[in-house]
C-alpha positions as CSV (number, residue, x, y, z in Angstrom):
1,X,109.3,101.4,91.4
2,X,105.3,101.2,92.8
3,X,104.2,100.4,96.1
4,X,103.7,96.7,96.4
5,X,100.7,96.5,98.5
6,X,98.4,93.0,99.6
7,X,94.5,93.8,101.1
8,X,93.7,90.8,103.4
9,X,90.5,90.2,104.2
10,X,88.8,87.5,106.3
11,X,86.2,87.3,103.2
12,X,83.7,85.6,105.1
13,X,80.8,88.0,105.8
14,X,80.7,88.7,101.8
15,X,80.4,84.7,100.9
16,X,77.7,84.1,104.4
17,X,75.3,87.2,104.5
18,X,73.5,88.5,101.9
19,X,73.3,92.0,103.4
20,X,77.2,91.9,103.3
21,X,77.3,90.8,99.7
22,X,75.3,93.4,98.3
23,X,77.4,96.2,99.7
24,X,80.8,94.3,98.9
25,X,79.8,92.2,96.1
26,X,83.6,91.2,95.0
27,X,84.5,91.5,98.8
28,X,85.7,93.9,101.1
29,X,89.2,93.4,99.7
30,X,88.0,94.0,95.9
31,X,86.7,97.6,96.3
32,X,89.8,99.0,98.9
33,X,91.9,97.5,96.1
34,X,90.1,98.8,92.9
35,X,90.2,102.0,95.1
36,X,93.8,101.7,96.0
37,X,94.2,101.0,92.3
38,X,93.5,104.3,91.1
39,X,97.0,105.8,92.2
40,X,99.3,104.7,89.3
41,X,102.0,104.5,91.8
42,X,100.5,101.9,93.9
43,X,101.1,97.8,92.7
44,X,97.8,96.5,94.5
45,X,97.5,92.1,95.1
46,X,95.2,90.8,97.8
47,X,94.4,87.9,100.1
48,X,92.4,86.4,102.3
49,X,91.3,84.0,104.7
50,X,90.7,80.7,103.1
51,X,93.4,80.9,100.7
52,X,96.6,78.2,101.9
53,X,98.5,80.0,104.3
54,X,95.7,82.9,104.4
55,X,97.3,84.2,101.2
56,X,100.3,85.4,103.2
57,X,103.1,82.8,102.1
58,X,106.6,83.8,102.6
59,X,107.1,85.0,99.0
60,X,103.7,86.9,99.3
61,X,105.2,89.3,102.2
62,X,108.9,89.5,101.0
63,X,107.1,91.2,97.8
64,X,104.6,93.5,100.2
65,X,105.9,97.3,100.8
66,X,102.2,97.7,102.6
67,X,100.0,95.2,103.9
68,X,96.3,96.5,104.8
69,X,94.3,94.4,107.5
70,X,90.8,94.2,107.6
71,X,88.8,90.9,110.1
72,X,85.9,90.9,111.8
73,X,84.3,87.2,112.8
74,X,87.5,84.7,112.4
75,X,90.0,86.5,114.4
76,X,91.1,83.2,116.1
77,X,91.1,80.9,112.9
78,X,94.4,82.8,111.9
79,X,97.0,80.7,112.5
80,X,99.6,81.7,115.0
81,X,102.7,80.9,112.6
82,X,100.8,83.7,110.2
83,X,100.5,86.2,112.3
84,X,104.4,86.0,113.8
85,X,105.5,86.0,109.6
86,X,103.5,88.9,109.7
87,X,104.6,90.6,112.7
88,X,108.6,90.3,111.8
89,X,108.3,91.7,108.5
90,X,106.7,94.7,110.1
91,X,109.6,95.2,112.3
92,X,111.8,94.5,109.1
93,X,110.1,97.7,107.7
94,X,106.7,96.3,106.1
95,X,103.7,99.2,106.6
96,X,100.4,97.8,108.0
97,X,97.3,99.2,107.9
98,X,94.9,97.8,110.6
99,X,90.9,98.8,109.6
100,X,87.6,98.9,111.6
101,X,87.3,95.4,113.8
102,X,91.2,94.3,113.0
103,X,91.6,95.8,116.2
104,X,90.9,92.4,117.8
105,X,93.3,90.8,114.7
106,X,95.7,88.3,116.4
107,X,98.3,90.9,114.7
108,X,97.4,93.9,116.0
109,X,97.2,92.7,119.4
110,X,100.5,90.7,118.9
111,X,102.3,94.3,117.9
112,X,100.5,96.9,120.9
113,X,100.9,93.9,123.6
114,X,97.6,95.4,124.9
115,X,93.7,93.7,125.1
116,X,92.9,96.2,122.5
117,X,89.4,96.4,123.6
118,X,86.9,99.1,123.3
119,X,83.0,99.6,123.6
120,X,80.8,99.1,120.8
121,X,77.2,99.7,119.3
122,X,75.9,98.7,116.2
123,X,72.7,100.9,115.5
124,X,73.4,102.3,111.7
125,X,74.3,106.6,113.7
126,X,75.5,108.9,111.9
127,X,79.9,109.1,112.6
128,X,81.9,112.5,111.9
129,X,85.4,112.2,111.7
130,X,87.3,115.1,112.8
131,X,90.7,115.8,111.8
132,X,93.6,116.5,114.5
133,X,96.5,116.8,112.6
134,X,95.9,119.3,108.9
135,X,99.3,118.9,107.9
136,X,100.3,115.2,108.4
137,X,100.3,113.1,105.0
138,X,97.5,110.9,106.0
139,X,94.7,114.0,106.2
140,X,95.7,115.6,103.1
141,X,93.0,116.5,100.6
142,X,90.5,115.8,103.7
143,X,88.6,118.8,105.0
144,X,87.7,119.4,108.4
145,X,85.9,116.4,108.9
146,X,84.8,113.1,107.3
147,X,81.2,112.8,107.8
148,X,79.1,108.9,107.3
149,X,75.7,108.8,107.0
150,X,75.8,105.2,109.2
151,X,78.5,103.6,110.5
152,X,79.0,101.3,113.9
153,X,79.8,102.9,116.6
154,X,83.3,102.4,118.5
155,X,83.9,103.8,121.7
156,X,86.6,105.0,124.6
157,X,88.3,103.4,126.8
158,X,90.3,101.6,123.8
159,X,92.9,99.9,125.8
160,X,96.1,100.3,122.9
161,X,99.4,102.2,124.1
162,X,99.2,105.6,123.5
163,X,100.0,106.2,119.9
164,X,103.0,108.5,118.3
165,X,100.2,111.1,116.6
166,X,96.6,111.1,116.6
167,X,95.1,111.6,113.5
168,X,91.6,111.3,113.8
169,X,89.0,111.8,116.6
170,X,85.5,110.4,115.9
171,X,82.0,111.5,117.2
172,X,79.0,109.5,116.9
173,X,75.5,110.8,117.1
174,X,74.9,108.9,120.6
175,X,77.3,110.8,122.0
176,X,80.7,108.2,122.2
177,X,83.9,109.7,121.0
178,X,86.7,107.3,119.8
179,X,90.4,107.9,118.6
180,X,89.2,106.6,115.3
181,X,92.9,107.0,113.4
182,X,96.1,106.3,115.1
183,X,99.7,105.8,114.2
184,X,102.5,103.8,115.5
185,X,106.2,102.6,115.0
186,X,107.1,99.0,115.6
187,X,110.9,98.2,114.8
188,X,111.4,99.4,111.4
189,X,107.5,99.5,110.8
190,X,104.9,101.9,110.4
191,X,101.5,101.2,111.8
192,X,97.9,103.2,111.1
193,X,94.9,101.6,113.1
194,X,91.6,103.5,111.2
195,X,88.6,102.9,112.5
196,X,85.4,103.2,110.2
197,X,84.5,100.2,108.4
198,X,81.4,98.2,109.2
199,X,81.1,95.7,106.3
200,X,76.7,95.9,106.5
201,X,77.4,100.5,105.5
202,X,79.0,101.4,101.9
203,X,82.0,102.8,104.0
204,X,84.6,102.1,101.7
205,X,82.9,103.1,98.9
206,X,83.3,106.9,100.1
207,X,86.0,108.9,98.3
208,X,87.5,110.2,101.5
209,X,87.7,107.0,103.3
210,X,89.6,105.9,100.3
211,X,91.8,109.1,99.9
212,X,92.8,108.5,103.7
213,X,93.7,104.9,102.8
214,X,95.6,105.8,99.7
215,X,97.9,108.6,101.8
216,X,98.1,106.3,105.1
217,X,99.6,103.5,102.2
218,X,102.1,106.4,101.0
219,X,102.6,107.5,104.5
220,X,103.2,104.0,105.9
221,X,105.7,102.9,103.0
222,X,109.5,102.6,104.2
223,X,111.7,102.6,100.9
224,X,115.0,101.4,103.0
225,X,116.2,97.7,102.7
226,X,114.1,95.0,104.6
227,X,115.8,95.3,108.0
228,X,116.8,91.3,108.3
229,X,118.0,91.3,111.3
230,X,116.3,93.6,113.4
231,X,115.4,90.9,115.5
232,X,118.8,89.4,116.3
233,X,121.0,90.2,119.2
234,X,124.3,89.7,118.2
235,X,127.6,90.0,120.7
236,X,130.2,92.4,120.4
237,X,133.3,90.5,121.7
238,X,135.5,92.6,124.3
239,X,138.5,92.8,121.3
240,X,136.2,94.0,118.9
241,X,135.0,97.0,121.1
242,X,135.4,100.2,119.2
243,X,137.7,101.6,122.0
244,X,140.0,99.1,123.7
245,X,138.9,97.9,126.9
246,X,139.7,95.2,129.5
247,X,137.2,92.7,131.5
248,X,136.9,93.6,134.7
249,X,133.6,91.7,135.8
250,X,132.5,88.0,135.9
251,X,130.4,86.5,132.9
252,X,127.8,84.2,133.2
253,X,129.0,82.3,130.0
254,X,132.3,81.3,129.0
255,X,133.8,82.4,125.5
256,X,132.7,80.1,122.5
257,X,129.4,78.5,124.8
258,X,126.0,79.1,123.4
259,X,124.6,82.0,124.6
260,X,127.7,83.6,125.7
261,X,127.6,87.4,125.5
C-alpha cells in the first residue's frame, strides 16, 4: 500500500504577494507535493488554510500516514479544536513534518510544550546545510552539505527540547548557526522540524531539499495500527492483576465511582 500523505499550507502569502506567487505560483503546497509525487510509493493530497476545517476534517487525517506542515503569517487563525485532532493522531502514530516558520505552528508548540522561539534575519545570505548524521534515512543520497544560494536566516538559542538525533546543522553567511533538522518521538509519532523554507527563495524547488523531504516522509511513516487509545488511562482492578495480590492501602475512590483507580 503507498504512503498517504496531506501538505498543509497556510496558502496565503501565494494568493497576497506577488513576490510569493511567482516563486510558488500553484502554492507552496503544490510544488512539495508535485515533488513528493515523484516517488511512486508515496499517495500525495493537500490542504490548507481556508478550506472548512483547514482541510484537516476527521476523515482527512484517519486517511493521513504523514502530514507535512508548512505556516508562516496565520499561525493563530488555526483553530484550537484543529490543532488538538492533529496532535492525537500524532500520538496515535501519524508522522509530521514541521518546515521553515511552522516552528511557531499552534502544533508544534502544542507537541514540544516549549516557546519554540529562535532569532531571525531576513537578508536573502547564502545557508549551507551540513549533515550530522551520513547514515540516518533522512540524509541519504545528500552529500556533505546542502548549499542555498539565499535563504532567511534562523538562529540559536531555539528554545525546543532537545531532540532524539540531530540531523542537520546550518551556517549562514553572517555567521549564525542553527539546528536546521531535528527529530522527535511524540506517543506513537514521529516528528522532523526542517528548517529552510522562506516562501520569497525557490527553496523547495531544489532537488535536495525535496530528496530530504521525500526520505524524512519514509522515515517518519509508522506502518503499525493507529494507536486508539494511547491517550486513555485505563484501571487495572486489584483481581485482575497478573500476580494475585491483596489491598493493603487506602483509596481515594470507592469501587464502581467515577474516577476510581
Amino acid at each position: 500500500m503507498p504512503i498517504r500523505v496531506t501538505v498543509w499550507n497556510e496558502f496565503l502569502h501565494e494568493s497576497e504577494n506577488a513576490v510569493v506567487k511567482e516563486v510558488y505560483p500553484d502554492g507552496i503546497h503544490e510544488t512539495i507535493a508535485r515533488s513528493l509525487r515523484e516517488d511512486g510509493e508515496l499517495e500525495v493530497a493537500t490542504a490548507t488554510l481556508p478550506e472548512p476545517e483547514h482541510g484537516l476534517t476527521a476523515e482527512r487525517l484517519e486517511a493521513t500516514d504523514v502530514l507535512l506542515w508548512w505556516g508562516h503569517k496565520a499561525h493563530g487563525q488555526v483553530a484550537d479544536e484543529i490543532v488538538e485532532r492533529v496532535a492525537q493522531r500524532v500520538h496515535e502514530g501519524m508522522g509530521l513534518l514541521v518546515l521553515h516558520s511552522g516552528h511557531f505552528s499552534k502544533i508544534f508548540k502544542r507537541l514540544m510544550g516549549t516557546p519554540c522561539s529562535l532569532r531571525w534575519r531576513e537578508a536573502g545570505e547564502r545557508e549551507r546545510l551540513w549533515v550530522i548524521n551520513p547514515s540516518h534515512p533522512i540524509t541519504q543520497g545528500i552529500d556533505r552539505f546542502i548549499e542555498l544560494p539565499n535563504s532567511e536566516m534562523y538562529g540559536e538559542p531555539f528554545l525546543v527540547p532537545e531532540p532524539l538525533e540531530t540531523v542537520f546543522v546550518s551556517w549562514f553567511e553572517g555567521g549564525e548557526v542553527f539546528r536546521s533538522g531535528l527529530t522527535y518521538q511524540r506517543g506513537a509519532g514521529r516528528i522532523f522540524y526542517f528548517e529552510p523554507g522562506h516562501e520569497t527563495y525557490p527553496i523547495y524547488h531544489d532537488a535536495n531539499i525535496q530528496r530530504v523531504l521525500r526520505n524524512a516522509v519514509r522515515w517518519a511513516y509508522n506502518p503499525a495500527k493507529p494507536w486508539k487509545g494511547v491517550a486513555e488511562a485505563p484501571n487495572v482492578p486489584i483481581d485482575q492483576a497478573r500476580e494475585r495480590i491483596e489491598k493493603k492501602g487506602r483509596s481515594l475512590h470507592k469501587a464502581g465511582e467515577a474516577g476510581y483507580r
